[in-house]
C-alpha positions in Angstrom: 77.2 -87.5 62.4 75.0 -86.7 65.0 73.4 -83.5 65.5 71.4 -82.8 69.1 68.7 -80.3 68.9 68.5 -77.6 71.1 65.4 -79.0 72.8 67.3 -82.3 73.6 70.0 -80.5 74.9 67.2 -78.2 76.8 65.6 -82.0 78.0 69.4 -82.4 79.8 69.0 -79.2 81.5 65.7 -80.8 83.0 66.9 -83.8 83.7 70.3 -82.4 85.5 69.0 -79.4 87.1 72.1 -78.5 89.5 75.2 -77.8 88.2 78.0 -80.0 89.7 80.7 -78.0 91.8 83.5 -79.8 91.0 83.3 -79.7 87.1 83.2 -76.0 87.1 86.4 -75.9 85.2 85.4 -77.1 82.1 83.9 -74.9 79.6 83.1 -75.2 76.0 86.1 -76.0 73.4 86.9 -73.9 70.7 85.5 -75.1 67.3 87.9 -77.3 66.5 87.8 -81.7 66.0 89.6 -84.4 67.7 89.9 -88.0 66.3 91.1 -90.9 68.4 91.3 -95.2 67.9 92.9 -97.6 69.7 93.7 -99.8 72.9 93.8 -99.6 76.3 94.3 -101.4 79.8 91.3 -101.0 82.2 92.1 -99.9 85.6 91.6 -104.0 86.4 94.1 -104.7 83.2 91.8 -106.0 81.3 91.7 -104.5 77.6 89.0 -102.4 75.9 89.3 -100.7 72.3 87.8 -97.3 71.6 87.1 -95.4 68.8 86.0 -91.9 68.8 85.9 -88.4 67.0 84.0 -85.3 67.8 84.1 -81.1 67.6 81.6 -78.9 65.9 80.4 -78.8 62.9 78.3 -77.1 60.3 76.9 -75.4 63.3 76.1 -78.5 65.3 78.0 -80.9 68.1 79.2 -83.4 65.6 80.9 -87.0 66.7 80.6 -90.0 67.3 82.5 -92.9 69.7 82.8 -96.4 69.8 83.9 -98.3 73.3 84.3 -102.1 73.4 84.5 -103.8 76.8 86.2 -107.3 76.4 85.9 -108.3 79.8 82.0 -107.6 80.5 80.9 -108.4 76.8 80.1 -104.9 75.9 79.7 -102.6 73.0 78.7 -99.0 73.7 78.1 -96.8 70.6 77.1 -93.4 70.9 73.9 -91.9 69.2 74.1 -88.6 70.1 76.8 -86.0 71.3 75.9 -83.7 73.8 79.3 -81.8 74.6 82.5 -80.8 73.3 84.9 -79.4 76.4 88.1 -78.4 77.4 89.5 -77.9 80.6 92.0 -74.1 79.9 94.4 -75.6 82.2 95.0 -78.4 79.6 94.8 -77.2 76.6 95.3 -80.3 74.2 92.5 -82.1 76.0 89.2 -82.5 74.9 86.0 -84.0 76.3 82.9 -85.2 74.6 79.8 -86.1 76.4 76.6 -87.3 74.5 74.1 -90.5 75.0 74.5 -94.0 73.9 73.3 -97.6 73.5 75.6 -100.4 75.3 75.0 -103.7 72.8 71.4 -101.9 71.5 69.9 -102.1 74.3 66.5 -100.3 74.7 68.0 -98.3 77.6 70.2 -95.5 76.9 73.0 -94.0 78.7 75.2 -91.1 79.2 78.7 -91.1 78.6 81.9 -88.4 79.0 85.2 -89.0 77.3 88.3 -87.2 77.6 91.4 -87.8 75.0 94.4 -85.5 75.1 96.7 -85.7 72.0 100.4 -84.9 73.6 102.7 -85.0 70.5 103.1 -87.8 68.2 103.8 -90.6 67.7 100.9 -90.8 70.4 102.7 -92.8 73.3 102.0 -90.3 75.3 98.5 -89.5 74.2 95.9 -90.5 76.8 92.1 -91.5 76.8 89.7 -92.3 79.2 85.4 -93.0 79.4 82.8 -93.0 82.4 79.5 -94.3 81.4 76.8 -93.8 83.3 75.2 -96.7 85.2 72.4 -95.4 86.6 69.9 -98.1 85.4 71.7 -101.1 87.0 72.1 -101.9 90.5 76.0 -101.8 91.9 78.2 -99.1 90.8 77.0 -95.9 88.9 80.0 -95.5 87.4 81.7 -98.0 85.0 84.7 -95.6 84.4 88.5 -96.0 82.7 90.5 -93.4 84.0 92.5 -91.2 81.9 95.5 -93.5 80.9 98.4 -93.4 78.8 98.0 -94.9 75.5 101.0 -96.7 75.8 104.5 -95.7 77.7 104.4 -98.2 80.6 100.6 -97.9 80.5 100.0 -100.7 77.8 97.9 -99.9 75.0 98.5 -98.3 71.9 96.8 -95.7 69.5 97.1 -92.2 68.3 94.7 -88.8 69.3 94.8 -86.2 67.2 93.6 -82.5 67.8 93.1 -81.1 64.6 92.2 -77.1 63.4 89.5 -75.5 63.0 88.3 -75.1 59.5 85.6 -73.2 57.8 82.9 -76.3 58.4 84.0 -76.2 62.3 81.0 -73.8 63.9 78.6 -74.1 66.4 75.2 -72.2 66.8 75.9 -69.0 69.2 73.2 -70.8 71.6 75.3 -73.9 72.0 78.1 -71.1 73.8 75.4 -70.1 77.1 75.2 -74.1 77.9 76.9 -74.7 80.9 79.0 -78.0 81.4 76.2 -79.5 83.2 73.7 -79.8 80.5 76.2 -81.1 77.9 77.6 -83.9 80.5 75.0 -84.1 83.2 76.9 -84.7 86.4 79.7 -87.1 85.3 82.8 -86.5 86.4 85.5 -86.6 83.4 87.4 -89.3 83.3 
């Protein structure tokens, strides 16, 4: 469970001073969870797993997510979530932004996630990650796009959007940050 202070959160804020134009969209989601795991086809077919939960809790962004990268020999696992978003025009789709640690690596990244649970059995559930690059030369991006978890897609895996309960709050503070200090400027997936 990781719980970001409103000083880190207030660090992002210096560290992304301009709010992104096209992400305008997204606001905060309502205090509820999401829970995801399973397999995907990279944009290039080649397969990565993921694992990931997040919401509020107990007052506090709460999550955590898990992304393996076959192809390039890569394990990213999050130490700190950031955001919890939705975008109103899709209402069973959540996004969670936060910072991580590709194979525990001294060098820390950012990371946005976006997993939409559209009925079960989850064939039509989709998920998709950009990480943030900006420590490496070559692309800033290294991003999955939003893809189905199976239905002609490959993969495979469930997403489920869950309801609030009475541990699913969030300090009133965490409601005047704007989607650029929870996500910096990466674009959802």
């Amino acid at each position: 469970m990781f719980r970001p202070s409103l000083a880190a959160l207030s660090l992002a804020a210096v560290l992304y001073p301009a709010s992104p134009a096209v992400q305008a969209h997204y606001v905060q989601a309502p205090c509820d969870s999401v829970t995801a795991g399973g397999f995907v086809f990279k944009d290039n077919f080649q397969m990565a797993n993921f694992g990931a939960h997040g919401g509020c809790k107990n007052g506090q962004f709460w999550g955590e997510v898990n992304y393996v990268d076959h192809e390039n020999q890569f394990h990213m696992k999050s130490e700190e979530i950031t955001g919890y978003l939705f975008d109103p025009a899709a209402p069973d789709a959540r996004d969670i932004c936060g910072w991580a640690r590709i194979n525990d690596q001294e060098q820390r990244v950012m990371f946005r996630v976006r997993l939409v649970d559209n009925g079960e059995p989850g064939t039509n559930d989709t998920f998709g990650i950009t990480i943030d690059n900006w420590y490496t030369s070559g692309d800033r991006f290294d991003r999955v796009s939003s893809r189905k978890l199976a239905g002609g897609e490959g993969g495979g895996g469930n997403v489920q959007l869950h309801k609030g309960n009475r541990s699913n709050s969030i300090d009133p503070g965490f409601f005047a940050l704007q989607e650029w200090q929870m996500c910096g400027d990466i674009p959802s997936p």
